[in-house]
C-alpha positions as CSV (number, residue, x, y, z in Angstrom):
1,X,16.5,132.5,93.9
2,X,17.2,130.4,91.2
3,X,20.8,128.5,90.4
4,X,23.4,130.6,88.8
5,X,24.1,130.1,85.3
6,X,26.9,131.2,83.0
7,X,25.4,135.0,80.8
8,X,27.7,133.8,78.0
9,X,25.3,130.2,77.5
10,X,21.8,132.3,77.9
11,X,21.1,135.9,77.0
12,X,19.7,137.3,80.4
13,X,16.4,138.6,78.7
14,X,15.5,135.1,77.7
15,X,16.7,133.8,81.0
16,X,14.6,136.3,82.9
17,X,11.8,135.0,80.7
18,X,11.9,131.8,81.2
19,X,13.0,132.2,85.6
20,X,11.7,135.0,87.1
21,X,8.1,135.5,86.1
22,X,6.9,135.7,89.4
23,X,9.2,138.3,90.2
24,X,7.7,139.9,87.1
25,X,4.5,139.4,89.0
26,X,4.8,141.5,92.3
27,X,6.7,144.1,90.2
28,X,3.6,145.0,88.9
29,X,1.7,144.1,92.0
30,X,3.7,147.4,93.3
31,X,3.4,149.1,90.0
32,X,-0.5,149.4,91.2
33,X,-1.6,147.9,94.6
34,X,-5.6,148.4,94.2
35,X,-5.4,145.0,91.6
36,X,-5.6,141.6,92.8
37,X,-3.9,138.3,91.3
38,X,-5.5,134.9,92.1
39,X,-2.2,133.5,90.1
40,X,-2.8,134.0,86.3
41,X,-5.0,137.5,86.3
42,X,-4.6,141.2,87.4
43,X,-8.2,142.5,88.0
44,X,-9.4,145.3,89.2
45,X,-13.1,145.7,91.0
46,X,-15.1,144.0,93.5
47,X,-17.4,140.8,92.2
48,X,-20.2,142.6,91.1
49,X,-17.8,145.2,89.0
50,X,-14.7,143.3,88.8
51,X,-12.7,143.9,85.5
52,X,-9.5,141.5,84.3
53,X,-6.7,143.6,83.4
54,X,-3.7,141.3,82.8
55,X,-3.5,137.8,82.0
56,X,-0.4,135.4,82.1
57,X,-0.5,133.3,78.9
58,X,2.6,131.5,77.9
59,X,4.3,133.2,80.2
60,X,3.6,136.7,78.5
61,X,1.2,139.1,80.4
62,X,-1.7,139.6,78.0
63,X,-3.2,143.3,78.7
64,X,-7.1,143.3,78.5
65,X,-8.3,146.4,79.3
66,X,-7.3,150.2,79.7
67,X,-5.1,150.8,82.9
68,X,-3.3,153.2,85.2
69,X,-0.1,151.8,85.1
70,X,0.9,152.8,81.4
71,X,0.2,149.3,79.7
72,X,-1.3,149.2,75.9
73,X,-4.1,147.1,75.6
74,X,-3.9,144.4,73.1
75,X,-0.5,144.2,73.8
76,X,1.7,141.0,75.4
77,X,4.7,142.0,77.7
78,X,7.2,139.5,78.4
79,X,8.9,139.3,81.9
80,X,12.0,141.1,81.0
81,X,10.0,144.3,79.2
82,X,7.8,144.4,82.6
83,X,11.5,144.6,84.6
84,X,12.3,146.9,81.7
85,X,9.5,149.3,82.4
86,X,9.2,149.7,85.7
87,X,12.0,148.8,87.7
88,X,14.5,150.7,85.2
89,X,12.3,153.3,84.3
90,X,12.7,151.8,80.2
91,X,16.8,151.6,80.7
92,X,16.9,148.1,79.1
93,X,20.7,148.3,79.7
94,X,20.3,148.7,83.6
95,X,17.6,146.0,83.4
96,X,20.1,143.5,81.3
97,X,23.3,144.3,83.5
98,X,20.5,143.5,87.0
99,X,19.8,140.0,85.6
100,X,23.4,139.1,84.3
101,X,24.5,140.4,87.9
102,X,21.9,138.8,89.7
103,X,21.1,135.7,88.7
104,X,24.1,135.0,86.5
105,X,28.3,134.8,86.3
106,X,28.1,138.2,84.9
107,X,31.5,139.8,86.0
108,X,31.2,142.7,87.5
109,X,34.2,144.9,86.5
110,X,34.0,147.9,88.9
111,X,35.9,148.8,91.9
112,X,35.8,152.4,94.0
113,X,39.2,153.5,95.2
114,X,39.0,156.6,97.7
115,X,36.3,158.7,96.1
116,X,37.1,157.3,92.4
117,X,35.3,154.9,90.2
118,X,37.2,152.6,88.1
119,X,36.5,150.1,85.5
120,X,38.5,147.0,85.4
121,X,38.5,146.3,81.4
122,X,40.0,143.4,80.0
123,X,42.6,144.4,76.9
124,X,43.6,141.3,74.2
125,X,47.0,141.9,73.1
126,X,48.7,140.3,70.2
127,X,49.5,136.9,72.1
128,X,45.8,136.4,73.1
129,X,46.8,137.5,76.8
130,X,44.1,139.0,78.4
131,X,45.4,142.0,80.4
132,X,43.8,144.3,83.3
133,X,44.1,147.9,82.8
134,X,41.9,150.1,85.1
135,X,39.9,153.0,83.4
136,X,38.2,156.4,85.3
137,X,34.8,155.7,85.5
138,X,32.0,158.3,85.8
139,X,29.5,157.8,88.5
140,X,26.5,158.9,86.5
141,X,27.3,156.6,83.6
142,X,27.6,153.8,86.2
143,X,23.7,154.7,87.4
144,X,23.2,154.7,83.6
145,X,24.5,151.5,82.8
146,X,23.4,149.7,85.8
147,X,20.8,152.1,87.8
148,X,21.5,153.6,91.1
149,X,20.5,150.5,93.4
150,X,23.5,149.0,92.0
151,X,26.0,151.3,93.2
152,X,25.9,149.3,96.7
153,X,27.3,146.3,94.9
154,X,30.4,148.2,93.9
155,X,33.4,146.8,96.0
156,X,35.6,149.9,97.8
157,X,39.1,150.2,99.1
158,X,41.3,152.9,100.9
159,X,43.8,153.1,98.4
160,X,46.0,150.5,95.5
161,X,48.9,148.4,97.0
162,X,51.6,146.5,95.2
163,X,52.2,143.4,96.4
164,X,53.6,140.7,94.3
165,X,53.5,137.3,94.2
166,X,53.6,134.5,91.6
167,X,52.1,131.5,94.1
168,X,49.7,132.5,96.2
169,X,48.2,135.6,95.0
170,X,45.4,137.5,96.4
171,X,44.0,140.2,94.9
172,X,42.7,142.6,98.1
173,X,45.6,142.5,100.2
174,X,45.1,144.3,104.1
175,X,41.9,145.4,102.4
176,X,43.4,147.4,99.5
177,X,43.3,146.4,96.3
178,X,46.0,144.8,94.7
179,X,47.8,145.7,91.7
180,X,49.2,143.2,91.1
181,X,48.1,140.4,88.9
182,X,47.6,137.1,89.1
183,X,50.1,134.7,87.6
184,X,48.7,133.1,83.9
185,X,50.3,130.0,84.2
186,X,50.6,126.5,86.5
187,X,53.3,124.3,86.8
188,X,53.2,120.9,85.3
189,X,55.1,117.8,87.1
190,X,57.0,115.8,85.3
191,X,60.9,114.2,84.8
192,X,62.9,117.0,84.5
193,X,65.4,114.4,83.7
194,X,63.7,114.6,80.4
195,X,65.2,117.9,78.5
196,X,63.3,117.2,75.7
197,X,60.1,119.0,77.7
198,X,62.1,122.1,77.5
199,X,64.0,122.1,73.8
200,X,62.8,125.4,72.6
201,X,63.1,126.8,75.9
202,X,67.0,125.5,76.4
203,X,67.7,126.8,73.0
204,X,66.5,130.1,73.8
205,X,68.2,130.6,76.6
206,X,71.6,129.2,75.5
207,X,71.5,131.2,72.6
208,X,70.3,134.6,74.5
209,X,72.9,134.0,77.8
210,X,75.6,132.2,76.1
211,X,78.4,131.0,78.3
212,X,76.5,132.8,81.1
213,X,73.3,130.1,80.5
214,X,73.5,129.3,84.0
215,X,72.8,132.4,85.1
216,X,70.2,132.8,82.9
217,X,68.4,130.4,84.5
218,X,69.3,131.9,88.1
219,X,67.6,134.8,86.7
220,X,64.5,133.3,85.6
221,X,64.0,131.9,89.0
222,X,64.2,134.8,90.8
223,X,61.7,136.5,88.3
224,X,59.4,133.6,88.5
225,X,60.1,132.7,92.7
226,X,60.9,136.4,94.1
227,X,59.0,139.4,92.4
228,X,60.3,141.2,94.8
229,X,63.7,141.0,94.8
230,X,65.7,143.9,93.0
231,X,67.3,142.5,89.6
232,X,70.4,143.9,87.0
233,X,69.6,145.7,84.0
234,X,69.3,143.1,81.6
235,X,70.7,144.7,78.5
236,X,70.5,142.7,74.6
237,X,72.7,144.2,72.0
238,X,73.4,143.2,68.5
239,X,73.4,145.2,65.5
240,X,72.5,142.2,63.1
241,X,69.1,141.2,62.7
242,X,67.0,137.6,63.8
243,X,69.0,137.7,66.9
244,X,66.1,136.5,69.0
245,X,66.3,139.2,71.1
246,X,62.3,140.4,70.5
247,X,61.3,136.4,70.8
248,X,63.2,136.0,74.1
249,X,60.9,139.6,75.0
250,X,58.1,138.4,74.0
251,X,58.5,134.8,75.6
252,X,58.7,136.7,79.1
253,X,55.6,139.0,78.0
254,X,53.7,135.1,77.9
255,X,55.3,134.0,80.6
256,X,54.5,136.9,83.1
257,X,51.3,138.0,81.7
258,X,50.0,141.3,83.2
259,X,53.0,141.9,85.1
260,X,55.0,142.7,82.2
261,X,55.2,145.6,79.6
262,X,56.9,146.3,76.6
263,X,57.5,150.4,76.3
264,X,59.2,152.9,74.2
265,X,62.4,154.9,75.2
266,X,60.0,158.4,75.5
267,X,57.5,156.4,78.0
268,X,60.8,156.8,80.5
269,X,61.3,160.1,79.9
270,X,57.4,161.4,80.1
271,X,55.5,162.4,83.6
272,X,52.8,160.1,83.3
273,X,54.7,156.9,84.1
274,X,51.4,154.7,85.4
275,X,52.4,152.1,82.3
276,X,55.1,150.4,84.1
277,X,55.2,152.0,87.6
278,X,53.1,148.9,89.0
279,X,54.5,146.3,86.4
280,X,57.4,143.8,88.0
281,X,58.7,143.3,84.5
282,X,60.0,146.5,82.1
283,X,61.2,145.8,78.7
284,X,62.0,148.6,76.7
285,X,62.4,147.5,72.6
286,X,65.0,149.0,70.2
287,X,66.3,151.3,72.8
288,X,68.8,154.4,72.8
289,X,69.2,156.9,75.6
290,X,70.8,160.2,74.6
291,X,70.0,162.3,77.2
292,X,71.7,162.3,80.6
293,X,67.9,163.0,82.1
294,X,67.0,159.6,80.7
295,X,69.9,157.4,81.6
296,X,70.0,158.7,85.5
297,X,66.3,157.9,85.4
298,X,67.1,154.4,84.0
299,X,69.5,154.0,86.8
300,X,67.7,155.0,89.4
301,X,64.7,152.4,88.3
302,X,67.0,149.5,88.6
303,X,67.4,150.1,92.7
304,X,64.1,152.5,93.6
305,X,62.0,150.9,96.5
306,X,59.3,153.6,95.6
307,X,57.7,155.3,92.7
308,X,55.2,158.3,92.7
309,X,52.8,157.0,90.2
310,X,51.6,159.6,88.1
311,X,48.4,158.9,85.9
312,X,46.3,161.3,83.9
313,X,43.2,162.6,86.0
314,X,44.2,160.5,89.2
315,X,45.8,162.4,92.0
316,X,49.4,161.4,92.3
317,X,50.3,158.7,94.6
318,X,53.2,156.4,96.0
319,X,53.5,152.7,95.6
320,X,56.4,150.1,96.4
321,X,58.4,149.8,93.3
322,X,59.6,146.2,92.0
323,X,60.3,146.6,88.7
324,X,62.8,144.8,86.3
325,X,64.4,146.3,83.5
326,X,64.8,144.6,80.3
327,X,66.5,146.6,77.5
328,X,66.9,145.6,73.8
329,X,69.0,147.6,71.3
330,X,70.9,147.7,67.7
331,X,73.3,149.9,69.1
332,X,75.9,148.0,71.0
333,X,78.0,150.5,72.6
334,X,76.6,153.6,72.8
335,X,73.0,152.4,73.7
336,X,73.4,154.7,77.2
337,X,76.1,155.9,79.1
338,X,77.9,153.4,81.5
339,X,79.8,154.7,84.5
340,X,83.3,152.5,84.7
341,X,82.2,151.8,88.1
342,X,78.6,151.4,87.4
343,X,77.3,147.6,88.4
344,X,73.3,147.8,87.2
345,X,74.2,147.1,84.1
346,X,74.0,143.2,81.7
347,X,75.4,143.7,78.9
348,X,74.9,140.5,76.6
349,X,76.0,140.8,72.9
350,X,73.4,138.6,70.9
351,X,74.9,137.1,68.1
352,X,72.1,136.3,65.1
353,X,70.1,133.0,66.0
354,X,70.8,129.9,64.3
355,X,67.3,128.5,65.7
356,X,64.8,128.0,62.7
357,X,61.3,127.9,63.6
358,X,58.7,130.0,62.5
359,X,56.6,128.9,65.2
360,X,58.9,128.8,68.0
361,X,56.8,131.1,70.0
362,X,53.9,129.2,70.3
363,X,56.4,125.6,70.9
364,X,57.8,128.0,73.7
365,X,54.3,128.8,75.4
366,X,53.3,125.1,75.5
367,X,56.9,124.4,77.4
368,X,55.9,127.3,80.0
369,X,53.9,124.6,82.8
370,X,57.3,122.4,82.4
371,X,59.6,125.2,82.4
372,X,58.7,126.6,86.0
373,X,58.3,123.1,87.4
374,X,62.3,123.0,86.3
375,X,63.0,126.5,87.6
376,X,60.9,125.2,91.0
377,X,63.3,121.9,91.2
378,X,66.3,124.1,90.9
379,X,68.8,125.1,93.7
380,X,67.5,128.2,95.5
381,X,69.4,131.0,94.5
382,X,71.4,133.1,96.9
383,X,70.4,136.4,97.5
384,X,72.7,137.2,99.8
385,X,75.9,138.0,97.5
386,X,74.7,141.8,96.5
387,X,71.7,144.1,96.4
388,X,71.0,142.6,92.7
389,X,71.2,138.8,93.1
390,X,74.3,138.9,91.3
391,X,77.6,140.5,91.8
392,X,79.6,142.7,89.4
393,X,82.1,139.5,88.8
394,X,79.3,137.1,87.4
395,X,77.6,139.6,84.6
396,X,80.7,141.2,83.5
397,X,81.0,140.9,80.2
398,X,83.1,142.4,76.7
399,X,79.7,143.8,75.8
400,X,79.7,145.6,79.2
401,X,83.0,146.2,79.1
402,X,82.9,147.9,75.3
403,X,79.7,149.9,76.1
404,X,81.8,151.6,79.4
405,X,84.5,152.5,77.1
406,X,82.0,154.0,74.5
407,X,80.5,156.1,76.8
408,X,83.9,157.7,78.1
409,X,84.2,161.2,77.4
410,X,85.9,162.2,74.2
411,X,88.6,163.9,76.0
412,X,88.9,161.0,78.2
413,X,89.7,158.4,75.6
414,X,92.2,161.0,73.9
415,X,94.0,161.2,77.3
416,X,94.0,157.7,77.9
417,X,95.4,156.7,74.4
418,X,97.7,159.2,74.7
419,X,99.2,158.0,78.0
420,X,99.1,154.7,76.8
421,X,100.9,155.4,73.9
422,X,103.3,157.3,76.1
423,X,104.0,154.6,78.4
424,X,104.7,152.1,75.7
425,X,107.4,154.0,74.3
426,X,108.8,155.3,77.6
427,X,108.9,152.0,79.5
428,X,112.1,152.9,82.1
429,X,109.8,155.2,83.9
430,X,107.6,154.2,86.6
431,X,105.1,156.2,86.6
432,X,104.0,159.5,85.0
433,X,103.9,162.5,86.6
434,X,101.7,165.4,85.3
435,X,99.5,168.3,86.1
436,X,96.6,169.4,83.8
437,X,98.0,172.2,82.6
438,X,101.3,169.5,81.7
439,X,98.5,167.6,79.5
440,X,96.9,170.9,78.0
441,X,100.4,172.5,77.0
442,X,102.1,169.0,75.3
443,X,99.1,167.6,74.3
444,X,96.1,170.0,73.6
445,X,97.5,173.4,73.6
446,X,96.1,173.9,69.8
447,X,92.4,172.9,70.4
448,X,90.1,175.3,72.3
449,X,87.3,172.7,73.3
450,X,89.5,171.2,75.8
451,X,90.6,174.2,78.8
452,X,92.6,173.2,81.4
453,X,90.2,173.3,83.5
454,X,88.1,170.5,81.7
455,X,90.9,168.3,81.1
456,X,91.4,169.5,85.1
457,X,87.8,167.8,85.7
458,X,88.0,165.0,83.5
459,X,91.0,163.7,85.2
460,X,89.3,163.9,88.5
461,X,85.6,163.0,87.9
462,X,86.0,160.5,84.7
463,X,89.5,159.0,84.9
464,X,89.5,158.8,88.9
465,X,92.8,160.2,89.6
466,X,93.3,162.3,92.7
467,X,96.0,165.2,92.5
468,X,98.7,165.0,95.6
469,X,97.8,166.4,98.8
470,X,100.0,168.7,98.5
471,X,102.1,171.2,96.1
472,X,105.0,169.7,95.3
473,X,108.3,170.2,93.1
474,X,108.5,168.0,90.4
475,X,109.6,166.6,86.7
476,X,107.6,166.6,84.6
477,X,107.4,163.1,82.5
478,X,105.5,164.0,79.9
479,X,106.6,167.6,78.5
480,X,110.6,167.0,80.3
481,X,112.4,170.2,80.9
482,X,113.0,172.0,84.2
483,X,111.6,170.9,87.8
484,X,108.0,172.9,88.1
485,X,106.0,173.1,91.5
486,X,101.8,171.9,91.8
487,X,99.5,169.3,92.9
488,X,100.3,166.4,90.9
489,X,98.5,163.4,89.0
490,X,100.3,160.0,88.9
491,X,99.8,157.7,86.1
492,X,101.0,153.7,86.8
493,X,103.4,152.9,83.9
494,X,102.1,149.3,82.6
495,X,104.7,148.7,80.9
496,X,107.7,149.8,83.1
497,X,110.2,146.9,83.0
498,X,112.9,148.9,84.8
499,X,114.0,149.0,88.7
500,X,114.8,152.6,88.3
501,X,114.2,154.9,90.6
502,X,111.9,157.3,89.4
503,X,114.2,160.9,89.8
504,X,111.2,163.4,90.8
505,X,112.4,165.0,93.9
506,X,109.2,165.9,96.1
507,X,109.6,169.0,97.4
508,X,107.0,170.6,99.1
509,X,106.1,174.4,98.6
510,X,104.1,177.1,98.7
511,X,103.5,178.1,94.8
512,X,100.8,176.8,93.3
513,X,101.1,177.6,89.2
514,X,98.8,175.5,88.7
């Protein structure tokens, strides 16, 4: 067998011409085994009646004479048309695939997972990046393409796996095959003394994180170290425009190749989810979530450790989940609802970037090798702390804190303001004492969207506030009047500058009004 050589340099017909002649040769030794060869001609006969058939002349087989093996005389075949003919039956693609396969670097982009056929293409997005995406593939137009001896060469698993890893990747892990992709760049040594390797990238980041730069490079480590590890919701809100919030996506799109995607809000909401289900790295661009469907989903992304990976004519099937969410959005308060208590969330208000460059994203890609040998040389970051590298403390933020508020129920901020108001201009009392039905008669007793009953579950599920244990006989702070008997809320006064008792006499009874 002759040396390997790169497809791309030599088209495989003219290769074949030129290196397999003889191969050429006892294909049509078997195409009819009553001729003889003495090296350059295919006769047919004994001595006395013996009648030349084929000759080799510069390297072409020459065809003399009439034959049984469906060769036109006066005709010249070159090796590859022989191969052609009768090895692939006139299926010059099968014929061109063997040879490329064979003999050269051809890839060959087909794997067989459980009983299906996929094709590993190779997609060019808009940054040059060459990304894997797996495509159904049928059997019969594999036989087509390449004939049915080929089928043997086609690599099978058990079944996909995730498992990430941005150092030492392998792509058949346990023997299953991997998901994952391999990381597309290398670190580069150098000073890291020497900031001015990283300009474009510092700016970037200190513009993007803020105050909080430090963490932002934490949290490029962890993406760039442990793919593994379960990350914040990164959230990027501004409602001017040229923020930098799409270059700083499309930087980590570069930076993490394959593993990345960018998505639209409906590709979270939809049942086919195999577009980020085995990515490590989700952004989602220009980003609103309305319905309460869509924002538990989003939630439950940020911490799942398993995904059912849905994909159009593939049976369903469950992998590890690792992915990160990144969310960008013009809306900066009401981009999704935030629980006060919830944690996922990194809510980074991104004021409009002062960086000029046009080509900044190209100046940013040639940092990259220079870049992760300064993430490498940095202090490992603790894990430890919470779930989410981080805890609730470090990625607070007014953005965060703004977006909670937002997503408060109507009812809820009318109660709060109210009480607040309330307290200011009743600072001698303590606390506040009220039922719901207290609220609905002082406060709401005109508008019919708000029963007691709601104003009753508000309290309890939004604003936290547990009513006593018991029924008990009290004053009411907010409406005055007489004593009244129920299960009570208690509101902390912050403004009480008084060391007044408050005068509500608990008394427990039976009646329960309320």
């Amino acid at each position: 067998m002759s040396k390997k050589t790169n497809w791309l340099e030599q088209n495989p017909c003219d290769y074949f011409n030129e290196n397999h002649i003889k191969e050429a040769v006892e294909i049509i030794k078997k195409a009819d085994r009553r001729m003889t060869f003495d090296g350059t001609t295919f006769s047919i006969g004994s001595n006395g009646t013996k009648i030349d058939v084929i000759k080799i002349e510069n390297n072409f087989f020459n065809v003399l004479s009439k034959n049984d093996i469906g060769l036109s005389t006066t005709m010249k075949y070159s090796p590859f048309q022989i191969l052609v003919k009768f090895k692939y039956k006139n299926n010059f693609k099968a014929a061109f695939h063997y040879v490329g396969l064979t003999y050269q670097d051809m890839e060959f982009p087909y794997i067989r997972v459980g009983i299906k056929y996929f094709k590993v293409v190779k997609k060019t997005d808009r940054f040059g990046i060459n990304r894997d995406e797996l495509i159904i593939w049928s059997k019969e137009e594999f036989k087509q393409d390449y004939g049915k001896d080929m089928i043997a060469r086609i690599n099978t698993y058990d079944d996909f796996i995730l498992e990430p890893n941005n150092h030492n990747y392998v792509k058949v892990y346990r023997g299953f095959y991997n998901l994952y992709s391999p990381f597309p760049h290398s670190e580069k040594e150098y000073d890291i003394e020497d900031l001015t390797k990283l300009k474009w990238s510092i700016q970037l980041l200190k513009h993007i994180f803020g105050k909080q730069y430090e963490l932002g490079l934490k949290y490029l480590k962890v993406l760039y170290e442990n793919p593994k590890q379960a990350m914040p919701i990164l959230v990027l809100t501004s409602e001017e425009r040229s923020t930098g919030k799409s270059t700083f996506v499309d930087w980590l799109s570069i930076l993490f190749g394959s593993n990345m995607v960018i998505i639209n809000p409906q590709d979270i909401s939809s049942t086919f989810n195999s577009s980020y289900a085995t990515k490590n790295i989700i952004a989602i661009e220009e980003s609103r979530f309305d319905s309460v469907q869509a924002t538990e989903k989003l939630k439950a992304l940020a911490t799942q450790k398993t995904l059912l990976v849905n994909t159009k004519f593939v049976n369903p099937y469950n992998t590890p989940f690792y992915g990160k969410l990144i969310i960008t959005s013009n809306d900066e308060s009401k981009f999704s609802k935030v629980d006060e208590a919830e944690i996922r969330y990194w809510v980074r208000k991104v004021p409009k970037i002062e960086i000029s460059n046009h080509n900044i994203l190209n100046d940013l890609t040639d940092e990259i090798p220079y870049l992760l040998y300064y993430l490498s040389k940095l202090e490992k970051v603790d894990t430890s702390k919470s779930r989410m590298v981080f805890t609730s403390e470090e990625i607070s933020t007014s953005a965060l804190k703004t977006v909670k508020s937002e997503s408060k129920p109507e009812l809820q901020k009318e109660i709060e303001m109210l009480l607040e108001e309330f307290c200011l201009n009743n600072q001698n009392s303590e606390e506040i004492l009220f039922t719901a039905s207290d609220l609905k008669d002082s406060w709401f007793n005109h508008s019919h969207n708000f029963s007691r009953s709601y104003i009753s579950k508000v309290i309890k599920g939004n604003m936290k506030l547990e009513p006593s244990d018991k029924t008990i006989r009290y004053l009411p702070t907010i409406s005055g009047g007489t004593e009244k008997v129920g299960r009570i809320f208690s509101w902390q006064n912050p403004y009480y500058k008084s060391n007044n008792v408050v005068l509500n006499k608990n008394i427990e009874s039976d009646d329960v009004p309320f």
